[in-house]
N, C-alpha and C positions, 0 to 999 in steps of 0.2 A: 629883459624878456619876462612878460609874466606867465603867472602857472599854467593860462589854458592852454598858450601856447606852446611849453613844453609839453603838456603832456598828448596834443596835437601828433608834435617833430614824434613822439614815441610812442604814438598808436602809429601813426606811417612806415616808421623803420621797424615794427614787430609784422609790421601787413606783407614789407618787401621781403619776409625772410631774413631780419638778420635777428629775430628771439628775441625775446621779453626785454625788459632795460636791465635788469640783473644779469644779464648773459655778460653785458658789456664791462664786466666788473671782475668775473672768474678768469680765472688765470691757472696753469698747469705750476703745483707747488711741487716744488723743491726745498725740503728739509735736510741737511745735512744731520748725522748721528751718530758718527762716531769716524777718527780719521787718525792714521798715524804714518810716518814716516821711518822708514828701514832704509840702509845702506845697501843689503843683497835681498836677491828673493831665492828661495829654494833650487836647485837644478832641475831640469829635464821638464818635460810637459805639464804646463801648472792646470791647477782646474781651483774653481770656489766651490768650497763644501759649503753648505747651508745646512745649521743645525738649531733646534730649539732646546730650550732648559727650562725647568721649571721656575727659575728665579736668579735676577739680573747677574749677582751676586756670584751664584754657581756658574756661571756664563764668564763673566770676569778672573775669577778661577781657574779656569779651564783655560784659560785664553794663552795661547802659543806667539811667537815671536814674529807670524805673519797672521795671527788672528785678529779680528774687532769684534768686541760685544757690547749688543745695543739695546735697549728695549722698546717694539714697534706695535703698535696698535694692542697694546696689551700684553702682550708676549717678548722672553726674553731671546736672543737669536747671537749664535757665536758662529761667524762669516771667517771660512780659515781658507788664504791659499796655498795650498801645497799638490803634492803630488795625489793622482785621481787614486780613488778607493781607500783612503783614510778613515781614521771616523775618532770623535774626543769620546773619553770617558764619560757616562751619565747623560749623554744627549742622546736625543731621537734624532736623525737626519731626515733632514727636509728635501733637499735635493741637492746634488753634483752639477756643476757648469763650466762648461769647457769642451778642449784645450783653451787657455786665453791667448788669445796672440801675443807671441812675444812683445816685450817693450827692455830696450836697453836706455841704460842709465845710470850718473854715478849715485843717484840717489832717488829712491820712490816713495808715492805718495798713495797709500792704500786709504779708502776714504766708501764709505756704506751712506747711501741718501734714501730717505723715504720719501716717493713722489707719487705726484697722481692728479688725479682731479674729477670734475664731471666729465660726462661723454663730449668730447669734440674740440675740449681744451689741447693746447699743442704747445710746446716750445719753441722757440725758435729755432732757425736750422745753426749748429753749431758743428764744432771740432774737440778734441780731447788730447793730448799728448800719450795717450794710451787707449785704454781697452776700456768696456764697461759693459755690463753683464747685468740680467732682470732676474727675477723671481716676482710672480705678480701673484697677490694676496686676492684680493677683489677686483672685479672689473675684463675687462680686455685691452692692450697694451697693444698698441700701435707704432712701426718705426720705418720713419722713409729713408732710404741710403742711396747713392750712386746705383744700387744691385737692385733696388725696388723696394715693394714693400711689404714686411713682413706682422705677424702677430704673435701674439702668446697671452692666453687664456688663464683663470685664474688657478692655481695650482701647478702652474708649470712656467719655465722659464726660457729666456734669450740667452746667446751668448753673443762676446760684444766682437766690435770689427778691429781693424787694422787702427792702427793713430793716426789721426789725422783723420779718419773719414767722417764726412761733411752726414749729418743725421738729425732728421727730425725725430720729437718720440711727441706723441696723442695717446688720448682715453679714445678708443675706439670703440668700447662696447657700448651695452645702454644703460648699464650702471654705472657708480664709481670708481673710479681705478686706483687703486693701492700697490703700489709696488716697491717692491726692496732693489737696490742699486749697487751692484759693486765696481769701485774703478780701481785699477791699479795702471798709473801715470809717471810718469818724468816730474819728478816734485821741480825741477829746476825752469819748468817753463809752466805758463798760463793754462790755470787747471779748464778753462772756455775759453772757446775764440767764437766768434763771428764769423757765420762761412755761406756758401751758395753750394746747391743742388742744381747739376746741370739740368 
């Protein structure tokens, strides 16, 4: 096929609506950044503290036996689950999210992902063996479930569903989306699955 041709097929497919040929290349990322694996989690109604620190270091320090510290778009961040109204020495608190729905197990997989992308980027619809929970940096955070479809703006946060529930997540705003991730799962099954939205 020569050039003129190609570039023909890709003035027609930016005329029908489907955006520029670069569109067809972005993809909703997922970075993993920090993940660890514990036997118990804490008793009674768990929530994720989201905290910042001035330096990764201090963050790692501070870090408790259900905590992860990561450093995301510049900044250092210590993601602790425990009970609501906590707070770590030396950090600014970012936000509270919760109750997380319960997740039993003999053994869990607490695991912080930074994701995002341009506007209108999506994931596939999947599954979780737990919970997962947003804080969105930049952008607007879009997530389609069984219940419908919800948002969350940058500065504030989701909290996550039942395991198992079947969920799309998009960049729904007109910017880019940045968003912090927290899952706490069943380490002993497949941290995705592949699922449908009735």
């Amino acid at each position: 096929m020569n050039e003129h041709v190609v570039a023909t097929i890709a003035a027609l497919v930016f005329l029908m609506g489907a955006g520029p040929p670069l569109a067809w290349a972005q993809e909703f990322v997922i970075k993993p950044v920090a993940e660890k694996k514990v036997q118990q989690l804490p008793p009674g109604p768990l929530y994720w503290r989201v905290e910042s620190f001035p330096a990764l270091a201090t963050a790692q320090a501070a870090a408790g036996p259900t905590s992860l510290a990561a450093e995301v778009s510049g900044k250092a961040w210590l993601f602790t689950l425990g009970p609501k109204g906590g707070s770590t020495r030396g950090a600014s608190k970012v936000a509270e999210i919760g109750p997380v729905p319960p997740v039993v197990a003999t053994e869990y997989l607490l695991r912080i992902n930074s994701t995002g992308g341009p506007p209108g980027v999506k994931t596939s619809v999947h599954t979780h063996p737990g919970s997962e929970a947003f804080y969105v940096l930049t952008g607007r955070l879009g997530q389609k479930t069984p219940d419908g479809v919800s948002h969350a703006e940058a500065g504030s946060a989701m909290n996550g569903h039942d395991a198992g529930t079947p969920m799309e997540v998009f960049s729904s705003g007109t910017s880019d989306l940045t968003a912090l991730v927290m899952f706490v799962v069943d380490a002993a099954k497949p941290f995705s699955s592949p699922a449908k939205l009735p």
